[in-house]
N, C-alpha and C positions, 0 to 999 in steps of 0.2 A: 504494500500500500504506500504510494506516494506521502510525503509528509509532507503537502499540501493540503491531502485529503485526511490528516492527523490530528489530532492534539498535539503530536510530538512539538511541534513550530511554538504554540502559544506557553508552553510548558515551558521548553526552552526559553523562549523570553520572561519567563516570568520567575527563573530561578539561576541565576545569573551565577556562573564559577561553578556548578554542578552539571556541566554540559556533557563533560564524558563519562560520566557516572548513568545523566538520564537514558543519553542513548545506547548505554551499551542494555542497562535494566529493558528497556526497549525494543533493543532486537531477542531478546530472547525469552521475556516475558510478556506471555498471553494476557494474565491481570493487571501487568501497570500497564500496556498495550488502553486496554479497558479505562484504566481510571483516568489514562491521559485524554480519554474522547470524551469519560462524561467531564471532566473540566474543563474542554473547550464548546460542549454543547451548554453546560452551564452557563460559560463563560458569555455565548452568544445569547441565550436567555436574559441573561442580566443586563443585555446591552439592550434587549428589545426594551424590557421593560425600563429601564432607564429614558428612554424616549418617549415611551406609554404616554397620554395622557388618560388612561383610562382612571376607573373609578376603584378599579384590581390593583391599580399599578404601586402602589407605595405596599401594600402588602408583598407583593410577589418579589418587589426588591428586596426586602428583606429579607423571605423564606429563601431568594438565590442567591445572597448576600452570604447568609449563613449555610450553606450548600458551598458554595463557591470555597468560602473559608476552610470548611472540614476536607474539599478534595484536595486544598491543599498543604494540608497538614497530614492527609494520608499520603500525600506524593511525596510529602518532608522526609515521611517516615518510613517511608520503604528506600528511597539514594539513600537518607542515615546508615540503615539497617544493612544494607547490600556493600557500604566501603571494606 
């Protein structure tokens, strides 16, 4: 899978000095494979609803806010756990 079509990209930019820690966890793991897509689908979530004007839209920031946060504290913790 192209890492255009990944999380890999947004991951990497958002954990800066752990580059070759993520991609190697990356290529050979199926589940950070996983959490790196739901943190750029989150990711893209939280953009919609940041533009939102809906009447949802302060809520759901939130709930992606705090979503967005734990994927990436699970992502902390698996480069930690793998050096």
């Amino acid at each position: 899978m192209p890492i255009s079509y990944t999380g890999l990209s947004i991951v990497l930019s958002k954990f800066p000095g752990r580059h070759e820690t993520i991609k190697r966890l990356f290529k050979k793991n199926a589940s950070f494979q996983i959490l790196c897509e739901d943190y750029r689908q989150c990711s893209e979530a939280l953009k919609y609803w940041n533009e939102s004007t809906s009447e949802d839209a302060a809520a759901r920031r939130k709930e992606y806010e705090a979503l967005l946060r734990d994927l990436g504290e699970e992502i902390s913790q698996s480069v930690s756990e793998s050096k």
